[in-house]
C-alpha positions, 0 to 999 in steps of 0.5 A: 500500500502507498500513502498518497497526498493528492492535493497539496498547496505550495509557494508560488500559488497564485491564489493563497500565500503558502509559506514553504516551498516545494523542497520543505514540503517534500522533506515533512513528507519524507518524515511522515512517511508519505510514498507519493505526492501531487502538488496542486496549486489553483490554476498553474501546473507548477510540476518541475523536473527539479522537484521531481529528482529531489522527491525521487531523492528521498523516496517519493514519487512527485506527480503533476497535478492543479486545482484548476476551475470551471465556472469558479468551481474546484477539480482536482487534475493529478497527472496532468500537462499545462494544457489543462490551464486552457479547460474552461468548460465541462466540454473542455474537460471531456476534450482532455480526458478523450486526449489524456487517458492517464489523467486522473479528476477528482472533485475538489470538496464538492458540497462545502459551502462556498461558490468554489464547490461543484454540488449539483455540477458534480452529479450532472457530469458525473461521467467526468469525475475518476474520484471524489474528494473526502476533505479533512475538514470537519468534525464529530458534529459537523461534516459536508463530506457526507454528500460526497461519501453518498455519491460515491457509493451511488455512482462506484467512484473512490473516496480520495481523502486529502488534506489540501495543505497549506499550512505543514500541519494539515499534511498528515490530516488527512491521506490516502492508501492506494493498492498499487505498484510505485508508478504513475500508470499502476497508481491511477490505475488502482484508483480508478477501480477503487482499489484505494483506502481513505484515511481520516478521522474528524477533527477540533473546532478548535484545530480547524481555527488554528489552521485558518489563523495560521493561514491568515497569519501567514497572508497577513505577513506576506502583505506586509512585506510587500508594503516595505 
């Protein structure tokens, strides 16, 4: 089994401000023992050879991903090209799946609030989703995850549980094991017939405040940087 984190932010995001970089990341995850790992960055590919060798380095895969959106709304595109940048429309993303067979997409937290989740788009191209995000965000008495969960079971699609990580804390939050030999094709293979276990368990009120704070914390002083 390989412990899987598909949906990570780093610097150079050009929607949040993330405060390390690819190399420290892969570093906290070579500690929590993590074999495989995409960097997923709103709208931009930041997949590089260099971070790539380094991951390969210390014994993780690095495969290409992206948040990117469609009418606002977040998917998850793990084993990707730059082309993906140019999908603006549902249509636009049947194109690239005809076109990338190998690609994996996911549904980014589909049914939290918020104008950036799919709800009703997710079932209406259900056809285009290879799996469904299980979020590490909620708690023993609050949980948006479970539409998701209901869907998934509905249409045989995985649960992908995921820490979208922003802060180094939530790395180890949330993560998937995945039945598979230790190569791109073997991986999304594996996950497209479900042959994947989600790992998460419910969180704090009072973690999921810290985690906010730190990311605004973080924001704040970036702004104030520039402002020097």
């Amino acid at each position: 089994m390989l412990k899987c984190q598909f949906h990570i932010h780093v610097s150079g995001d050009p929607e949040h401000h993330v405060p390390y970089d690819s190399k420290k990341l892969i570093n906290e995850a070579k500690k929590l023992g993590y074999d495989v790992l995409a960097f997923t960055c709103h709208r931009k590919v930041v997949f590089n050879l260099h971070d790539q060798k380094y991951a390969k380095k210390k014994g993780i895969l690095l495969i290409s991903g992206i948040e990117f959106e469609i009418n606002r709304k977040h998917i998850l595109g793990i084993n990707i090209d730059k082309d993906i940048e140019n999908v603006k429309s549902f249509e636009d993303l049947k194109e690239y799946r005809n076109s990338h067979p190998d690609c994996l997409i996911i549904a980014a937290h589909p049914y939290f609030p918020g104008k950036g989740c799919l709800k009703n788009d997710l079932v209406k191209n259900i056809d285009l989703f290879d799996g469904i995000e299980h979020s590490f965000c909620y708690t023993k008495t609050k949980n948006y995850n479970k539409p998701a969960i209901e869907i998934a079971k509905k249409f045989n699609k995985p649960l992908i549980a995921t820490a979208d990580c922003h802060i180094l804390e939530q790395l180890n939050l949330s993560y998937s094991l995945v039945d598979a030999k230790k190569d791109i094709k073997s991986i999304i293979n594996a996950i497209k017939k479900n042959k994947i276990t989600p790992v998460n368990s419910p969180i704090s009120y009072f973690k999921i405040f810290k985690l906010i704070s730190l990311m605004l914390l973080s924001t704040i002083k970036k702004d104030r940087k520039r402002g020097n």
